[in-house]
C-alpha positions as CSV (number, residue, x, y, z in Angstrom):
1,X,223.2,68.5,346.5
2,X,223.1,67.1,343.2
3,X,221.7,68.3,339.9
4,X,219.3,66.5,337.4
5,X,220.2,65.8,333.6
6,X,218.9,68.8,332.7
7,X,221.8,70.5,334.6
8,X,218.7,71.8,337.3
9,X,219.5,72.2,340.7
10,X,217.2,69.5,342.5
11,X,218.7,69.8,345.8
12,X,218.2,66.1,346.7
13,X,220.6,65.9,349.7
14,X,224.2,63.1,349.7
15,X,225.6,61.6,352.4
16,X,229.3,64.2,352.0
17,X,230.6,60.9,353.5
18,X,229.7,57.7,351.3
19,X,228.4,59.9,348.3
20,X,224.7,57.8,349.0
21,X,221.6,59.3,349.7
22,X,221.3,61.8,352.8
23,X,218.4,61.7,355.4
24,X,217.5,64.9,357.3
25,X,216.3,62.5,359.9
26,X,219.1,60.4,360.5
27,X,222.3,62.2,361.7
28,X,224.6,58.9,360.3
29,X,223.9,60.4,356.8
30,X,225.3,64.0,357.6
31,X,228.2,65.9,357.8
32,X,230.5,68.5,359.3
33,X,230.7,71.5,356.9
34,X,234.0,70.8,356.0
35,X,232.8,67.3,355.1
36,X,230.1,69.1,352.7
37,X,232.7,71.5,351.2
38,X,235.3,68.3,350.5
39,X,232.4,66.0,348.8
40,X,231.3,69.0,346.7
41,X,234.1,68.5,345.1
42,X,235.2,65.8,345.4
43,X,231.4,64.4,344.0
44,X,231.6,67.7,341.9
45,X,228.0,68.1,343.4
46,X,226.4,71.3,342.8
47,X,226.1,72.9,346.1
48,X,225.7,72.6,350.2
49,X,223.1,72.1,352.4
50,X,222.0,72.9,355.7
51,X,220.3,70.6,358.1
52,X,218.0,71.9,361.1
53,X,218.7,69.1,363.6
54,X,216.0,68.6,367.1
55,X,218.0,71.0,369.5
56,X,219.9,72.3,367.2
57,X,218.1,76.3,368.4
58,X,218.1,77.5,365.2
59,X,214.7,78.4,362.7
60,X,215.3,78.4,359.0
61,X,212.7,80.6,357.2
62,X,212.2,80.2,353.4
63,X,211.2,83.3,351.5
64,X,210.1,82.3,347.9
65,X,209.7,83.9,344.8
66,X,210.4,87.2,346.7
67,X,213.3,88.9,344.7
68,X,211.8,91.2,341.6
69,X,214.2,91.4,338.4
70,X,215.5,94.9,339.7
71,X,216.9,93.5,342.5
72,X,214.3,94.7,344.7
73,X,212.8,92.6,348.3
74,X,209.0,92.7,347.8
75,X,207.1,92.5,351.0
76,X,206.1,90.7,353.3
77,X,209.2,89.2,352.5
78,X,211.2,92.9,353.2
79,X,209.4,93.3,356.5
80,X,210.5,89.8,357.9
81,X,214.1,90.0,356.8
82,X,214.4,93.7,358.3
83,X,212.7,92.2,361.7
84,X,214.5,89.4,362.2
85,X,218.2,91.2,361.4
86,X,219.9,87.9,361.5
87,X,221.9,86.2,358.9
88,X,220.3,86.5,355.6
89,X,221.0,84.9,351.9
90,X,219.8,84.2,348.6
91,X,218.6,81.5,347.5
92,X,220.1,79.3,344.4
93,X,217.2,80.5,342.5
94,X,218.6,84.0,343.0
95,X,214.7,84.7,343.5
96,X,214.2,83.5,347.3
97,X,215.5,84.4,350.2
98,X,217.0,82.3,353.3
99,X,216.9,83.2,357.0
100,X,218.2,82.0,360.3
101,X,217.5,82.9,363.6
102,X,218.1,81.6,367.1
103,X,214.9,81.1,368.6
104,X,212.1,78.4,368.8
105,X,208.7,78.1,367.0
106,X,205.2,76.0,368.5
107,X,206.0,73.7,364.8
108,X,206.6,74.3,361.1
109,X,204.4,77.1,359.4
110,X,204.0,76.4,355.0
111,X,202.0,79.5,353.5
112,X,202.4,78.8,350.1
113,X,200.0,81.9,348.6
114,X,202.5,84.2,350.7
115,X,205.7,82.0,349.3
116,X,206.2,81.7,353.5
117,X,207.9,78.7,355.2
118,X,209.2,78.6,359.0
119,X,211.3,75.2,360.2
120,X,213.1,74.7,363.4
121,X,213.7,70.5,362.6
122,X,214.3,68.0,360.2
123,X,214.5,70.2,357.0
124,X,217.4,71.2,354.2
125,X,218.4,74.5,353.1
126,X,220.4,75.0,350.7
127,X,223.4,77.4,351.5
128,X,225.2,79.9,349.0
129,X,226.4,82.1,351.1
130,X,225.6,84.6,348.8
131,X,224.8,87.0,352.1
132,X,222.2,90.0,351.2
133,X,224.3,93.0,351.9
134,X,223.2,95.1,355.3
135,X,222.3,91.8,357.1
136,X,224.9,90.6,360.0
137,X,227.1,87.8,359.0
138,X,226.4,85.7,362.2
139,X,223.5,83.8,363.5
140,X,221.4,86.4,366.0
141,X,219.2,85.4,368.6
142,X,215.3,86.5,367.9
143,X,213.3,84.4,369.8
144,X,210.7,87.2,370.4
145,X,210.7,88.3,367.1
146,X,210.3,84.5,365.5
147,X,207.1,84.1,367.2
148,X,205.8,87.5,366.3
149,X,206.2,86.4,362.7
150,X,204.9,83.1,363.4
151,X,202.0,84.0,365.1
152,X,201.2,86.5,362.8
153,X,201.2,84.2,359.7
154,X,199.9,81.1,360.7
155,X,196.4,79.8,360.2
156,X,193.9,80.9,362.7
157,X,191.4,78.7,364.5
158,X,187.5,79.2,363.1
159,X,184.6,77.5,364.8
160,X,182.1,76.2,362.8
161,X,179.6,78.1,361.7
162,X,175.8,77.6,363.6
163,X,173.0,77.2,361.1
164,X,171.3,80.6,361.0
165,X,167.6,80.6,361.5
166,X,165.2,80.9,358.5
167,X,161.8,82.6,357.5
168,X,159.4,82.1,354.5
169,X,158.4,85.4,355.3
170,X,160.7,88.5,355.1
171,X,159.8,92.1,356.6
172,X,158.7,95.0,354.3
173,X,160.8,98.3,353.6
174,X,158.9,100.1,355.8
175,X,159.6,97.7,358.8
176,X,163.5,98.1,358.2
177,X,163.3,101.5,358.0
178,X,161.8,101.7,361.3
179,X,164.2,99.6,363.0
180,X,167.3,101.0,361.0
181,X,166.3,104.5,362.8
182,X,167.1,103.0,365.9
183,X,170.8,101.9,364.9
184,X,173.0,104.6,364.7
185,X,175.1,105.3,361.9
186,X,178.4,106.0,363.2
187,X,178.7,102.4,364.3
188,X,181.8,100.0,364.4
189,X,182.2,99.6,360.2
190,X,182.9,95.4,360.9
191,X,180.6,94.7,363.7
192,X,177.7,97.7,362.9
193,X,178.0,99.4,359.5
194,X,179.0,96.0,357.0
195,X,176.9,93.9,359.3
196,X,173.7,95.9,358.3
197,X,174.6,95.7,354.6
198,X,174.7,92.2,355.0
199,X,172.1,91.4,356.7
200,X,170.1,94.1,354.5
201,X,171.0,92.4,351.3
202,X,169.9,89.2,352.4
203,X,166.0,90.1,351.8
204,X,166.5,93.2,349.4
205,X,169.7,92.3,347.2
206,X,168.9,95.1,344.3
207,X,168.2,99.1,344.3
208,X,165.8,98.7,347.2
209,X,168.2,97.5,349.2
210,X,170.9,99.8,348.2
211,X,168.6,103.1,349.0
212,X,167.8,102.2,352.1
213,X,171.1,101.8,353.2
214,X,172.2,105.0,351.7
215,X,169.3,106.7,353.5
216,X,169.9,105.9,356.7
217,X,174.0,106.4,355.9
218,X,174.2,108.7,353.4
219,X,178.1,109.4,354.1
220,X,178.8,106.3,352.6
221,X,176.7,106.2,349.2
222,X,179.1,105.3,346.6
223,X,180.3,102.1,348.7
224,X,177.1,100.7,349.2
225,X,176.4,99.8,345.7
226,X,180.0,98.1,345.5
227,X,179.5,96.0,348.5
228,X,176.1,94.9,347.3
229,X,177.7,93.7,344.1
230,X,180.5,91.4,346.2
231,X,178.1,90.2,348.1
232,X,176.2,89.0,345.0
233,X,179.8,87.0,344.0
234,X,179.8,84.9,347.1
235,X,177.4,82.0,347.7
236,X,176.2,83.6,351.0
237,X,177.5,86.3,353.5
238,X,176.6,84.9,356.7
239,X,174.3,87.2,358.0
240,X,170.6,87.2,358.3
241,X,168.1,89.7,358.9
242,X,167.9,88.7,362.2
243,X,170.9,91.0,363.2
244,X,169.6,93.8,361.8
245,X,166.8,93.5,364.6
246,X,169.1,92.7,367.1
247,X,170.9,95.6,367.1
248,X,168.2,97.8,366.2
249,X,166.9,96.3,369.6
250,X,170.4,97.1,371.7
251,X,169.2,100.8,370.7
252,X,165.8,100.9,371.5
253,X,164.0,99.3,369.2
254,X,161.0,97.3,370.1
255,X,160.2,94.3,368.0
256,X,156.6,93.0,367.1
257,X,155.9,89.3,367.9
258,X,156.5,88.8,364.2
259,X,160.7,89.3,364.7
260,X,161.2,88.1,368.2
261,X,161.4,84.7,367.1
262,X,164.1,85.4,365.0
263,X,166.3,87.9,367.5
264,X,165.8,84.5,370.2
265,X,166.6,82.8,368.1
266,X,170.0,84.3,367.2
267,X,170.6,85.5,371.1
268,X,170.0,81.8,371.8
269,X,171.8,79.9,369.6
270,X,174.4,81.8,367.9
271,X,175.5,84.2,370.7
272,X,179.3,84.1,371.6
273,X,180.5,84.2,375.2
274,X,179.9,87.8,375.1
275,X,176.6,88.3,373.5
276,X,177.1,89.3,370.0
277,X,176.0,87.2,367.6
278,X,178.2,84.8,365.8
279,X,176.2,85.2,362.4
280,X,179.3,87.1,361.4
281,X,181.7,85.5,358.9
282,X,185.0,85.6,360.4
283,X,186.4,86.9,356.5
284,X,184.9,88.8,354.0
285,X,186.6,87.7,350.7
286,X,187.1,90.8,348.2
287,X,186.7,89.3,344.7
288,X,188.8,90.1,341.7
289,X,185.8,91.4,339.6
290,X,185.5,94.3,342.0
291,X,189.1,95.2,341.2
292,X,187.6,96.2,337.5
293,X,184.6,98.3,338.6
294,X,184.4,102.2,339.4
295,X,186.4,103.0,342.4
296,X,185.8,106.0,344.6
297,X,188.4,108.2,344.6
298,X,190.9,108.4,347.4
299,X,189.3,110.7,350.0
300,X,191.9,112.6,351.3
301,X,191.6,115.1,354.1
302,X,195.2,116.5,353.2
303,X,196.2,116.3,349.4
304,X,198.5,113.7,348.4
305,X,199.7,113.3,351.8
306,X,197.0,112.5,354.6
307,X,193.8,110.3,353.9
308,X,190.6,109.2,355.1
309,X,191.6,105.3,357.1
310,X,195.2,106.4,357.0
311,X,198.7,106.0,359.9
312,X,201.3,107.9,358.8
313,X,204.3,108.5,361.1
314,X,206.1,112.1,361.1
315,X,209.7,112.1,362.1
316,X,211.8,115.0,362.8
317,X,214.6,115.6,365.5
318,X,213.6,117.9,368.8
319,X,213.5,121.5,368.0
320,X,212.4,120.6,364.3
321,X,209.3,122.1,364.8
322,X,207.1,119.2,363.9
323,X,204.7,120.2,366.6
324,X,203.9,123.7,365.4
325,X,204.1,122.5,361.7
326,X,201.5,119.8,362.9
327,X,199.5,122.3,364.7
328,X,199.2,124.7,361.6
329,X,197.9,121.5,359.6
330,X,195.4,121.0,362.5
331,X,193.9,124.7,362.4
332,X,194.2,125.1,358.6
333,X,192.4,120.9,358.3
334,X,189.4,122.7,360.7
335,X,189.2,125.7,358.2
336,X,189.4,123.5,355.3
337,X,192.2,126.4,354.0
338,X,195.1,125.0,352.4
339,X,198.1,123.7,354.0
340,X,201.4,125.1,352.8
341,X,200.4,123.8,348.9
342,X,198.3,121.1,349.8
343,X,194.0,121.4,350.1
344,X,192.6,120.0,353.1
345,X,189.1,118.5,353.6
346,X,187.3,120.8,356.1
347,X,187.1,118.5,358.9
348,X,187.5,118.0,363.2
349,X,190.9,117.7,364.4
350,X,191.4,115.8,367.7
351,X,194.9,115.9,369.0
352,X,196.3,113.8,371.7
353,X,198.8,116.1,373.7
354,X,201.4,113.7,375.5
355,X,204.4,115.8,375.6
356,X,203.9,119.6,375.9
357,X,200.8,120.1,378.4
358,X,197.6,122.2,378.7
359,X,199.9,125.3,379.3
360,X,202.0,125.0,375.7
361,X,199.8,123.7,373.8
362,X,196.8,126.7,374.3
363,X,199.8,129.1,373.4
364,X,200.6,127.5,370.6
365,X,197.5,126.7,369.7
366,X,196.9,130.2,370.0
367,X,199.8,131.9,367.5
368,X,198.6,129.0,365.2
369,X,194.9,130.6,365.3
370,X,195.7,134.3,365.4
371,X,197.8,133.9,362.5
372,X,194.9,132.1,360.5
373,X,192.6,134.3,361.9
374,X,190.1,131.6,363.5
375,X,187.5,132.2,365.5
376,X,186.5,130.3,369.1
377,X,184.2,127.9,366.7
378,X,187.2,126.8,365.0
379,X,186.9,122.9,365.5
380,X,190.0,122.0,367.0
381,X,190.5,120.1,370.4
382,X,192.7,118.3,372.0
383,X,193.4,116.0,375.2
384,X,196.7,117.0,377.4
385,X,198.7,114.3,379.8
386,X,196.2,112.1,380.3
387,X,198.4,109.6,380.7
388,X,196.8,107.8,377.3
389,X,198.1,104.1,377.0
390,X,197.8,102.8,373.4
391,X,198.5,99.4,374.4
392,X,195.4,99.2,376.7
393,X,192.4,97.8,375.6
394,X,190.3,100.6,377.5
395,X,192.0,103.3,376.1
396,X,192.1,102.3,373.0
397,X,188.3,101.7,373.0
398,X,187.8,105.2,375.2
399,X,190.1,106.9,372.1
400,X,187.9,105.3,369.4
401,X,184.4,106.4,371.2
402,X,186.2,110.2,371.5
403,X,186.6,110.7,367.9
404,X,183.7,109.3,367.0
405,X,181.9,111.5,369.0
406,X,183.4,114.3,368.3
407,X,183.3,112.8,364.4
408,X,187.2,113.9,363.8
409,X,188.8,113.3,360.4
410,X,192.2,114.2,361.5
411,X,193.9,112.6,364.7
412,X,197.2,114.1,365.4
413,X,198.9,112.3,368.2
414,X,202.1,113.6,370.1
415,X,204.1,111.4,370.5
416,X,204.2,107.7,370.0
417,X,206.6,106.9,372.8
418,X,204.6,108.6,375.5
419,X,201.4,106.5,374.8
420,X,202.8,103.5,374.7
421,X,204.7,103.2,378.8
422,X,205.9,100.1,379.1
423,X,206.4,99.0,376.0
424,X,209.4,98.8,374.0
425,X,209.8,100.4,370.6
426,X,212.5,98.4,369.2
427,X,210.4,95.6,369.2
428,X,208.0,94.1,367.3
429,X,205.7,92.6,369.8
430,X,205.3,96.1,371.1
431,X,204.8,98.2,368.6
432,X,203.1,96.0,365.8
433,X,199.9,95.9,368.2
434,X,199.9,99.4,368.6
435,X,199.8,100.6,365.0
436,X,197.6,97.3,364.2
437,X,195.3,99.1,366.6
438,X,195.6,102.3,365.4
439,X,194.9,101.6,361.8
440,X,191.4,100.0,363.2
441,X,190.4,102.9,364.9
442,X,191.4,105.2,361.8
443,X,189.4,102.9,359.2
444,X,186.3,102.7,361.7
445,X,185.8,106.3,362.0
446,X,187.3,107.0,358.5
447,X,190.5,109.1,359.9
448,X,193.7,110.3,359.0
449,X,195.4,109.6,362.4
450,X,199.4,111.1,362.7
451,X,201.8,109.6,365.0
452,X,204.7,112.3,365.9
453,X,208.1,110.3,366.7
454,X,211.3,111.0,367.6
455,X,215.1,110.1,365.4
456,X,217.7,107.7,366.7
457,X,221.3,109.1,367.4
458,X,221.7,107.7,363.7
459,X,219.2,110.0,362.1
460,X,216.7,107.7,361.0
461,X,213.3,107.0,362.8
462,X,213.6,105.6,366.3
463,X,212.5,101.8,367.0
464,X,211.6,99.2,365.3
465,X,211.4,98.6,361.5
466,X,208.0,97.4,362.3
467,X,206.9,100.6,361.9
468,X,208.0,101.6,358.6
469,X,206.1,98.9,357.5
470,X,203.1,99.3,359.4
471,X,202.2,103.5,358.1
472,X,201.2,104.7,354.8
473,X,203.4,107.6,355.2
474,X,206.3,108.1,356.8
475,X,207.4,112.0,356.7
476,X,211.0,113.1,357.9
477,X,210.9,116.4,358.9
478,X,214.5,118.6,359.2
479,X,215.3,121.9,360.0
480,X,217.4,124.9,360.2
481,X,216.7,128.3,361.5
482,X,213.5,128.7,360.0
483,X,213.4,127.1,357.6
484,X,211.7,123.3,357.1
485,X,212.5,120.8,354.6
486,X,209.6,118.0,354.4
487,X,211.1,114.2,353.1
488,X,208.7,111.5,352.4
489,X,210.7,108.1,352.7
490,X,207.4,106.3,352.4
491,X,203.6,106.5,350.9
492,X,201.2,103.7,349.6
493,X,199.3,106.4,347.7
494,X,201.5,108.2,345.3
495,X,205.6,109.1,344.5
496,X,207.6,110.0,347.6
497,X,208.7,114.3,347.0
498,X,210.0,116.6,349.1
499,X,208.8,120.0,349.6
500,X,209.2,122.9,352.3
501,X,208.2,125.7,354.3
502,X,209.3,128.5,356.4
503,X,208.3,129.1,359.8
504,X,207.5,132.4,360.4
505,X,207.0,133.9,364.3
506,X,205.9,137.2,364.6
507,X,203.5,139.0,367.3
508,X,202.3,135.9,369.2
509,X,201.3,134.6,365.7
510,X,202.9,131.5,363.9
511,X,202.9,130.8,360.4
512,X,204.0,128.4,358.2
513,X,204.7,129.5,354.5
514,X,205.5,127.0,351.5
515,X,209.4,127.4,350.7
516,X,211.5,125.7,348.1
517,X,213.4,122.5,349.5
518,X,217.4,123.7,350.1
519,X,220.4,121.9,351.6
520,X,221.1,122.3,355.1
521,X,223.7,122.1,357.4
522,X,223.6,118.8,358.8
523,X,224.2,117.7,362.3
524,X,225.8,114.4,361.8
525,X,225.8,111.5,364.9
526,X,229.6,110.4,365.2
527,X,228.6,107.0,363.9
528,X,227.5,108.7,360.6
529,X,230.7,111.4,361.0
530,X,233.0,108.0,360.8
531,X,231.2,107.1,357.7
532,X,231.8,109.6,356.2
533,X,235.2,110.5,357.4
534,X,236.4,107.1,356.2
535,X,235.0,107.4,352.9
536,X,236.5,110.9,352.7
537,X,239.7,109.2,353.4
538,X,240.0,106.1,351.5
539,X,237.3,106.3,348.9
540,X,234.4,104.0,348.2
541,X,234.6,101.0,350.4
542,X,232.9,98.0,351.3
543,X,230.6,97.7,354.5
544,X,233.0,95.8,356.5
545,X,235.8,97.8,355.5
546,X,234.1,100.8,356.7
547,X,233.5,98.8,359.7
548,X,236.6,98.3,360.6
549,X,236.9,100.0,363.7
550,X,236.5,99.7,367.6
551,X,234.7,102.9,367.8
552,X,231.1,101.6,367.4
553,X,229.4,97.6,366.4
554,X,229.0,96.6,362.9
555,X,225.0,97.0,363.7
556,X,225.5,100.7,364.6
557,X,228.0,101.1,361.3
558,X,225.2,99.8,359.2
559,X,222.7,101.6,360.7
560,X,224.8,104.8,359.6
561,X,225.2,103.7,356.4
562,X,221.4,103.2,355.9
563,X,220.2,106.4,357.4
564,X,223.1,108.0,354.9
565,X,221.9,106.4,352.3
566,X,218.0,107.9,353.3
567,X,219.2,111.2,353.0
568,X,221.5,111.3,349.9
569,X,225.0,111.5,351.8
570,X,226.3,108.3,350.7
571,X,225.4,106.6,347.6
572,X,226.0,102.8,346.3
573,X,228.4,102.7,343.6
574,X,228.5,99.2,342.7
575,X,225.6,98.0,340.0
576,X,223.4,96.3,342.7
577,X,221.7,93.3,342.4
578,X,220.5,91.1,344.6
579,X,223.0,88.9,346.7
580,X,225.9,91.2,345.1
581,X,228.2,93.1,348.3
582,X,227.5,96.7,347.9
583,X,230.3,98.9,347.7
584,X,229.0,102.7,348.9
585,X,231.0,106.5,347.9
586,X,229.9,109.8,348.9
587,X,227.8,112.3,347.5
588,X,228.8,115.6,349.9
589,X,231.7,117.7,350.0
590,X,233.5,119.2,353.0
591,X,233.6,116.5,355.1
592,X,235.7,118.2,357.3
593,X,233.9,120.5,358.1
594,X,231.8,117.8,360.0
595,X,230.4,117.6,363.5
C-alpha cells in the first residue's frame, strides 16, 4: 500500500509485481506474501495487504474506531474478538481492530453506527501483524461462531406497515377506564404494558392520559410520564386506540357498537399469522432529550449488587457454598432484612432447584429460616428437578407466567448447566439465546434473576465468553473453611469490590455473617501451577515463552494466564498498550508451596 503526499496511509492496493495498480478482483494483479514483503521495499510502500479471494474460507472482520486511548477494547468490539478467538491485530490506525476466521458468511455485513464490517470476498486488509496479545497466532476455524455474529448484527427484515384505521370521534375517560379494568396489569411490558401507553396517548397525550395509566398501574408511576414525553418526540408511535379495545376484549371486555368497528377492523386487516395485531412498531426509538430529564433511581432489590430487570451470574467452585450463601439472600430478600451489609427490597423469591432436590433444599431452606427466625408465611418457594429446559420455548414461557404469578422480584436459579440439556456452553449459539431469553423474562416481570455456575479446571467461569458479556454482574465466589470471600469481576451499575462473610452452622441453623475479605489458600489447576512455577523460575516472561511446553496447548496456557490475572496472582509488567506483547510477573510468594 501506498501513502498520499501528506505521508497518510491511503491503503490503495499495488500490484507487488509490476509496482501498477492492484485489483482485489483480478488475481493477475496479486501476490504471494513474499512478493508483498519484497515490493514493500523494494517500492518503499508503506505497508501489506491482505486479499480475501472466492474460496479462499477465510472472513475478515473490520472493527473500527474501537481502541480507547488507554489501550482499552470497547464493546461490542471486545465481545466479538473474545468469541471468535482467532487471529487478531490492530489496525494501522492503532484504533481498529482486524479479525480472521475460517468459516463462511450468507454475504458482506457494513454497520457503520457500530464501526462493524464482515467480508469473506473481494476485499483488502491491511496487515501489521501487530497481533493483540492473548489472541492465537494462527487462523482458527469458527464457522458457528461467524454466523452467530453475523446473524446477530445484520439488518433485520420489516414488513411494511398497514395503514391503521381512523375515527373523528375518540372515546371518553370514562370509556377507557372501563375497558382498562379488564386488561390486567401484570401484562407482557412490549406486547401489554407499552402497548396501552401507546395506544392511550394517542387520544389523551397530556395529564389525563398519564393518570389514567397510573391508575390502573400504579407500580409504574414515575415511568409513565417519561414515556409520554418520547412519544411526543416521535411523529407517531404506531398504535391506535383500537388495541387498547382489543385486548381489553381478549379479557372480557364487551365493546359497544361504537368500538367494534375499530377492533374488526384491526383483527381484519392488521392481524399477523397469529392474531395479534401488527399496529405495533417493530422499534421504539429512545431519544437523546430523554437522556437529560429526571431519571428514576435504580430499583434495586439487593443494594449495589442485584436490581430490578437484572442477570447476574454467580461463580464459585463446588463446596463454595454458593447455594447456602444464595439461599440466605433468598430468605433475608423475602424478609426485606439486610443481607450481609447490603439492604434488600422486601420481595418473592422463586428459585429454580436443578441440582440438590426437594430433600436438600427443605433442609437447607430450613437452617436458612431458623436462623432468621421466619415464619411459614415467609415468601419463599421454589421448583425441584423439574427437568426445566431454558432453551425451550414452553418452558421459558411456563417460567415467565410462574413468576408473574407468583409476582417474584428475585429469581435464583441453580444452576445454569442443568437447564440448558443439550446445549453446549462453550458456545455462543447456545448460550447467547438463553441469557437473551432470560434478560426478557427478568425485564417483563421487573426481576433480579441469578444464574449459579460452575469454574473451569482453570479457575475462571465455565463456558463461553458469551456470558460475561451477556450479565450485569458476574460474582466469583471462593472459599475456605468458613469463611467466603465475594469478587465482583463485572457490574453495569457501579465499581466492582469485594467483600466477605463467614458461614456459620450451628443447631440445624445457618448463618451467614459479614467478614472482612482475607487471602486464602489457593487450590491452583496444574495449568495455572505451571504458570506460576515458570515465572517462579525464570522471572517475568512473555506468553509464548511461558508456553513453551508439551504439558498443556497454548489455548489452555493463556487461559491460565487470564484467570491469574482475574485474581491478582500474576500481573503485567510491561506498560500495555494496545498491539504491544505483554510480558506478565508474579504477585504471590511461596510458589512452592503450590498444589
Amino acid at each position: 500500500m501506498r501513502a498520499n503526499g501528506e505521508k497518510k496511509i491511503d491503503k490503495v492496493p499495488v500490484d507487488p509485481l509490476t509496482g501498477g495498480a492492484a485489483s482485489t478482483t483480478n488475481l493477475a494483479t496479486l501476490g504471494t506474501y513474499n512478493d508483498a514483503k519484497q515490493a514493500e521495499k523494494r517500492l518503499e510502500l508503506d505497508g501489506i495487504g491482505f486479499v480475501l479471494v472466492d474460496g479462499g474460507g477465510i472472513v475478515g472482520i473490520d472493527l473500527d474506531d474501537c481502541i480507547g486511548a488507554d489501550g482499552t477494547i470497547r464493546e461490542p468490539a471486545n465481545e466479538i474478538i473474545w468469541t471468535l478467538d482467532s487471529y487478531t491485530e490492530l489496525s494501522p490506525s492503532g484504533k481498529g481492530v482486524h479479525v480472521f476466521a475460517l468459516g463462511e458468511i450468507p454475504q458482506a455485513l457494513k454497520k457503520d453506527v457500530l464501526g462493524i464490517e464482515m467480508y469473506q470476498v473481494g476485499r483488502y486488509f491491511t496487515f501489521t501483524g501487530q497481533r493483540i496479545d492473548g489472541t492465537p497466532n494462527t487462523i482458527e476455524r469458527r464457522e458457528n461462531e461467524l454466523l452467530k455474529i453475523y446473524q446477530q448484527y445484520v439488518n433485520g427484515t420489516q414488513p411494511a406497515m398497514l395503514p391503521l384505521p381512523s375515527t373523528d370521534d375518540k372515546p371518553t375517560l370514562d370509556e377507557l377506564r372501563e375497558a382498562l379494568r379488564h386488561i390486567p396489569v401484570q401484562t407482557d411490558y412490549e406486547d401489554g404494558w407499552l402497548r396501552v401507553l401507546m395506544a392511550v396517548h394517542s387520544v389523551f397525550p397530556d395529564e389525563r392520559g398519564v393518570q389514567l395509566i397510573e391508575q390502573w398501574s400504579p407500580g409504574y408511576s414515575g415511568e409513565v410520564a417519561v414515556k409520554f414525553a418520547s412519544f411526543e418526540r416521535t411523529q407517531s408511535n404506531g398504535v391506535s386506540i383500537g388495541s387498547l379495545f382489543w385486548l381489553a376484549q381478549q379479557n372480557g371486555y364487551n365493546s359497544n357498537d361504537r368500538w367494534q368497528a375499530m377492533i374488526d377492523s384491526i383483527k381484519n386487516k392488521d392481524a399477523t399469522d397469529d392474531g395479534v395485531p401488527a399496529d405495533k412498531p417493530r422499534f421504539t426509538p429512545i431519544w437523546a432529550r430523554e437522556a437529560l430529564e429526571p431519571l428514576p433511581p435504580i430499583d434495586w432489590i439487593v443494594d449495589r449488587l442485584f436490581s430490578a430487570g437484572s442477570v447476574s451470574l454467580v461463580v464459585g467452585r463446588g463446596g463454595s457454598k454458593k447455594t447456602y450463601s444464595l439461599l440466605y439472600l433468598a430468605v433475608c430478600t423475602a424478609l426485606g432484612v439486610p443481607w450481609l451489609d447490603f439492604d434488600t427490597k422486601r420481595s418473592t423469591v422463586l428459585i429454580v432447584d436443578e441440582e440438590s432436590g426437594r430433600r436438600r433444599m427443605l433442609h437447607r431452606l430450613a437452617e436458612v429460616m431458623r436462623s432468621l427466625d421466619a415464619d411459614s408465611d415467609t415468601p419463599v418457594s421454589f421448583i425441584s428437578l423439574e427437568q426445566v429446559n431454558l432453551r425451550n420455548i414452553d418452558d421459558l414461557n411456563a417460567l415467565q407466567a410462574l413468576i408473574l404469578e407468583h409476582e417474584a422480584r428475585l429469581v435464583i436459579i441453580d444452576a445454569l448447566a442443568d437447564t440448558m440439556p443439550g446445549g453446549d456452553e462453550n458456545a455462543v449459539r447456545d448460550v447467547q439465546p438463553v441469557f437473551m431469553a432470560l434478560r426478557a423474562i427478568a425485564e417483563n416481570a421487573k426481576a433480579a434473576i441469578i444464574i449459579i455456575h460452575h469454574l473451569n479446571k482453570a479457575g475462571g467461569y465455565r463456558g463461553s465468553s458469551a456470558m460475561q458479556g451477556a450479565v450485569d454482574l458476574l460474582l466469583m465466589v471462593e472459599s475456605s473453611d468458613n469463611h467466603i470471600n465475594f469478587v465482583i469481576e463485572k457490574s453495569r451499575d457501579v465499581e466492582p469490590f469485594t467483600f466477605a462473610a463467614t458461614a456459620r452452622f450451628d443447631d440445624g441453623r445457618f448463618a451467614l455473617l459479614p467478614a472482612e475479605p482475607k487471602n486464602m489458600k489457593r487450590h491452583y489447576p496444574g495449568s495455572q501451577v505451571h504458570v506460576l512455577r515458570y515465572l517462579a523460575q525464570n522471572g517475568d516472561a512473555l506468553l509464548s515463552e511461558i508456553g513453551a511446553t508439551d504439558l498443556f496447548t497454548p489455548s489452555t496456557i493463556r487461559s491460565a494466564v487470564r484467570a491469574l490475572v482475574r485474581d491478582g496472582s500474576v500481573c503485567r509488567v510491561d506498560e500495555g498498550g494496545a498491539g504491544k506483547t505483554a510480558t506478565y510477573g508474579l504477585t504471590v510468594e511461596n510458589v512452592d508451596l503450590l498444589s
